[in-house]
Backbone as CSV, one residue per row, in Angstrom:
resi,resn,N_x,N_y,N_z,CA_x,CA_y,CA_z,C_x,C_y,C_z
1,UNK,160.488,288.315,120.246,159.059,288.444,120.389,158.743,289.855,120.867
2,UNK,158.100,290.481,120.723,157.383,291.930,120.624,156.410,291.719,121.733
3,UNK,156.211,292.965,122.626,155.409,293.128,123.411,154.134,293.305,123.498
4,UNK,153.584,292.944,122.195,152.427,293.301,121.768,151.815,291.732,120.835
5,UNK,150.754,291.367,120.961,150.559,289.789,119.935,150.078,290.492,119.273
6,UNK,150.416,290.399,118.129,149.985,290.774,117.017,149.636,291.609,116.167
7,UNK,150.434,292.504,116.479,150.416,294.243,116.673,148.880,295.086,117.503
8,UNK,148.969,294.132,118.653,147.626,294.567,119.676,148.098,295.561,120.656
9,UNK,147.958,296.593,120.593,148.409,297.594,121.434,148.001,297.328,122.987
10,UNK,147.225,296.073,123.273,146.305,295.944,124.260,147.063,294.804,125.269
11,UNK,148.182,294.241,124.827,149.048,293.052,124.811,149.795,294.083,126.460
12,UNK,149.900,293.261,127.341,150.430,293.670,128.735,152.083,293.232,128.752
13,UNK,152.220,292.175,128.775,153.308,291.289,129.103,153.467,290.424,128.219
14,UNK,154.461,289.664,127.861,154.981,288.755,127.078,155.825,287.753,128.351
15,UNK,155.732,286.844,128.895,156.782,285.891,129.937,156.858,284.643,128.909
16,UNK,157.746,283.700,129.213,158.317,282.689,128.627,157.081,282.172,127.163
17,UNK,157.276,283.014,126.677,156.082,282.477,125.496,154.568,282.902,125.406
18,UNK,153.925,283.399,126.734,152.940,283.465,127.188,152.646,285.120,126.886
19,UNK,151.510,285.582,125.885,150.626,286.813,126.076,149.553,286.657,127.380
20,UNK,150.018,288.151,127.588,148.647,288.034,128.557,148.219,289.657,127.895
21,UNK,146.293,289.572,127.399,145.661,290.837,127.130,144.875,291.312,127.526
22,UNK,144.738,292.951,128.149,143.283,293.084,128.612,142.084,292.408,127.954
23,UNK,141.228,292.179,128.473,139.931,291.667,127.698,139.174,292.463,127.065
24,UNK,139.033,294.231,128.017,138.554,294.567,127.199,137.166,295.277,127.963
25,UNK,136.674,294.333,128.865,135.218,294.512,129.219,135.460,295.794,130.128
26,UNK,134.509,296.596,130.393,133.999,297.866,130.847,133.710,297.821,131.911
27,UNK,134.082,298.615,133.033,132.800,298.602,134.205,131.508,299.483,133.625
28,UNK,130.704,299.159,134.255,129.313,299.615,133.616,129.036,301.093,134.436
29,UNK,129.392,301.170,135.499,129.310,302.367,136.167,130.486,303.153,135.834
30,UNK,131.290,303.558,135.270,131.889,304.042,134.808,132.409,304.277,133.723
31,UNK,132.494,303.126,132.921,131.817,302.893,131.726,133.780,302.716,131.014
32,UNK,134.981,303.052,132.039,135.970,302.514,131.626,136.844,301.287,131.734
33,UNK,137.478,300.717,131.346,138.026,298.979,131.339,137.917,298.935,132.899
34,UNK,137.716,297.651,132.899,138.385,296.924,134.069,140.114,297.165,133.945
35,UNK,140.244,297.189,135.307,142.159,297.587,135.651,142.299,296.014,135.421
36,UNK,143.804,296.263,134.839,144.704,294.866,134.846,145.910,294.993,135.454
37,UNK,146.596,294.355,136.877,147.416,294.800,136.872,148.175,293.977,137.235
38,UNK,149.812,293.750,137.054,151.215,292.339,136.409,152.114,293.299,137.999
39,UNK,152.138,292.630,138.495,153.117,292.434,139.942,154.384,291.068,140.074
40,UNK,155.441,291.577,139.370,156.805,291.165,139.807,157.233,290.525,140.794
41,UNK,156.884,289.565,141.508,156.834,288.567,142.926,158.464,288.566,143.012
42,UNK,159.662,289.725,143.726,161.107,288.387,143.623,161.432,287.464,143.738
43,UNK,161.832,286.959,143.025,162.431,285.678,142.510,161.312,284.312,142.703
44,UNK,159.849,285.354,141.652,158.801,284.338,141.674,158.220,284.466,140.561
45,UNK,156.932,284.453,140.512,156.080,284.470,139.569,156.066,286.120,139.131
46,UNK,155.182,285.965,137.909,154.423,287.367,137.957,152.732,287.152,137.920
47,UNK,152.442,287.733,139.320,151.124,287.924,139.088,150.374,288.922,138.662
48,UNK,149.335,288.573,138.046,148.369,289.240,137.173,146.519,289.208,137.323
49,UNK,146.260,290.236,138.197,144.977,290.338,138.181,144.024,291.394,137.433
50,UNK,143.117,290.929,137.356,141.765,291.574,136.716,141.209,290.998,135.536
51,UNK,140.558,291.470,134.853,140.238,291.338,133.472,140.822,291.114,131.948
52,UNK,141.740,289.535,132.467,142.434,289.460,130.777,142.370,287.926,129.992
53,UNK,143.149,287.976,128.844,142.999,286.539,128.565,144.741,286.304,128.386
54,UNK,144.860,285.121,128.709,146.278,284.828,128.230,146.415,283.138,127.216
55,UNK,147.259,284.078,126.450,147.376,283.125,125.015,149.000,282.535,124.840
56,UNK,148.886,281.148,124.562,150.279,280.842,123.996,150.765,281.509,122.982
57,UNK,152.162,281.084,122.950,153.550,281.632,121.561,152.804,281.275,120.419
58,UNK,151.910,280.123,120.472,151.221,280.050,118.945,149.716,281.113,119.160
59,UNK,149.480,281.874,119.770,148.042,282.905,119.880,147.114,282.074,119.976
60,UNK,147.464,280.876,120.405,145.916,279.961,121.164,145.669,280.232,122.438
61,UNK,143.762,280.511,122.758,143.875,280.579,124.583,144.252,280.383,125.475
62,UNK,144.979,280.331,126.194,145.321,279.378,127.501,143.947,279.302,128.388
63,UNK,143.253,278.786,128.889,142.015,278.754,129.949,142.287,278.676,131.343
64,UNK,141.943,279.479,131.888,142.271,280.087,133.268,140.900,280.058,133.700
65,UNK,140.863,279.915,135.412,139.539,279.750,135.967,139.725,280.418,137.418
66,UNK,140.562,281.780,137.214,140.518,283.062,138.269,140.634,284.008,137.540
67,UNK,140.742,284.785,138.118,140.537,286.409,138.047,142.241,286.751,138.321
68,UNK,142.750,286.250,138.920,144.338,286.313,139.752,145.393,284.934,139.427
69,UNK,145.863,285.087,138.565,147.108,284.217,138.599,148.286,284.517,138.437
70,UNK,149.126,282.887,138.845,150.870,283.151,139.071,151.303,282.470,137.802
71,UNK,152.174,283.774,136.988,152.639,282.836,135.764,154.484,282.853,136.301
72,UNK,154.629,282.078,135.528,155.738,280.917,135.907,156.795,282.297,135.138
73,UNK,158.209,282.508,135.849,159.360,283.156,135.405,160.669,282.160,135.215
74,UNK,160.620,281.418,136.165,161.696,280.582,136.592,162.068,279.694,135.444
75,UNK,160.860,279.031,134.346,160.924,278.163,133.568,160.820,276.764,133.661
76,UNK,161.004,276.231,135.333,160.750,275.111,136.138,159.632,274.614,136.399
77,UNK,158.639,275.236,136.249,157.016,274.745,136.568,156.753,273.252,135.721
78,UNK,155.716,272.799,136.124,154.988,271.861,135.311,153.810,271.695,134.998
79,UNK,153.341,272.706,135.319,151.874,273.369,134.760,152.079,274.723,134.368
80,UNK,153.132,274.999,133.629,153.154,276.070,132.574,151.830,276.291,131.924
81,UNK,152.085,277.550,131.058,152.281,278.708,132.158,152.098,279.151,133.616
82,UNK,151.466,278.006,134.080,151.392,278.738,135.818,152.507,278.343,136.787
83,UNK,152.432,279.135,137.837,153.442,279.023,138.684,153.140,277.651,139.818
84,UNK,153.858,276.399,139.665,153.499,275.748,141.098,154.728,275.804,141.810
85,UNK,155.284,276.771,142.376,156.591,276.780,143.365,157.439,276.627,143.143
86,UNK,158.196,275.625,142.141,159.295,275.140,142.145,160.848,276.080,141.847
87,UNK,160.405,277.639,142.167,161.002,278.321,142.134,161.878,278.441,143.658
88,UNK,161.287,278.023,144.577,161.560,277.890,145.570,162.612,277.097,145.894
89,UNK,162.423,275.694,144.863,163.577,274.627,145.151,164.480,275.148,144.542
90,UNK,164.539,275.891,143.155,165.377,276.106,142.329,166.757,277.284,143.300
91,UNK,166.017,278.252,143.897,166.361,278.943,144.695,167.374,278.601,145.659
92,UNK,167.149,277.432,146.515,167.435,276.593,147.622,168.625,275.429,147.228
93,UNK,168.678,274.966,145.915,169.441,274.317,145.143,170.505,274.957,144.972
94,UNK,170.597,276.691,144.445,171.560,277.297,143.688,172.333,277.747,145.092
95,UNK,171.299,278.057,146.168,172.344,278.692,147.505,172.898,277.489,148.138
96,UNK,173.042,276.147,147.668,173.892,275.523,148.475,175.130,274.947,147.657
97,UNK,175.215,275.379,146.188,175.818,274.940,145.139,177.230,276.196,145.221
C-alpha cells in the first residue's frame, strides 16, 4: 500500500489499512490549511490532530467525532481503527512470557 490513497499527494499516514487526509479547509485569517499533525505514542497509538478525514483500505469514510484521535498500531483494538488500550495488556502479557 502506498502512502498516498489514490495518488493524493495530501494522504498523511497509511496505519493498519487506515488513510488519514488533510481535509483541506483554510484558516480564514491566514488564509493557509489548518496544521495536521500524526504523533508516534511508544508502544501506542498514533495520534492525529487537526483538520482531516480518515478512510478505510476500501477509500470509504471512517466517521470520527473529534478533532484528536488514537489510531490503533498494535492491531488488538476492537474499535478499529481507534485505539481502546489494549496495547497495554498486550505489552504486560509479552513481559511476563
Amino acid at each position: 500500500m502506498s502512502s498516498t490513497r489514490a495518488g493524493n499527494p495530501d494522504a498523511l499516514i497509511e496505519s493498519t489499512g487506515v488513510s488519514v487526509v488533510a481535509a483541506g479547509s483554510r484558516d480564514s485569517a491566514s488564509g493557509s490549511p489548518d496544521p495536521v499533525s500524526v504523533m508516534a505514542c511508544p508502544g501506542g497509538p498514533l495520534l492525529v490532530r487537526g483538520d482531516f478525514e480518515v478512510f478505510d483500505a476500501d477509500g470509504t469514510p471512517v466517521p470520527k467525532n473529534r478533532e484528536t484521535v488514537a489510531l490503533c498500531r498494535c492491531g488488538g483494538s476492537k474499535i478499529k481503527p481507534w485505539c481502546d488500550g489494549t496495547h497495554k495488556l498486550l505489552k504486560r502479557s509479552s513481559a511476563t512470557d
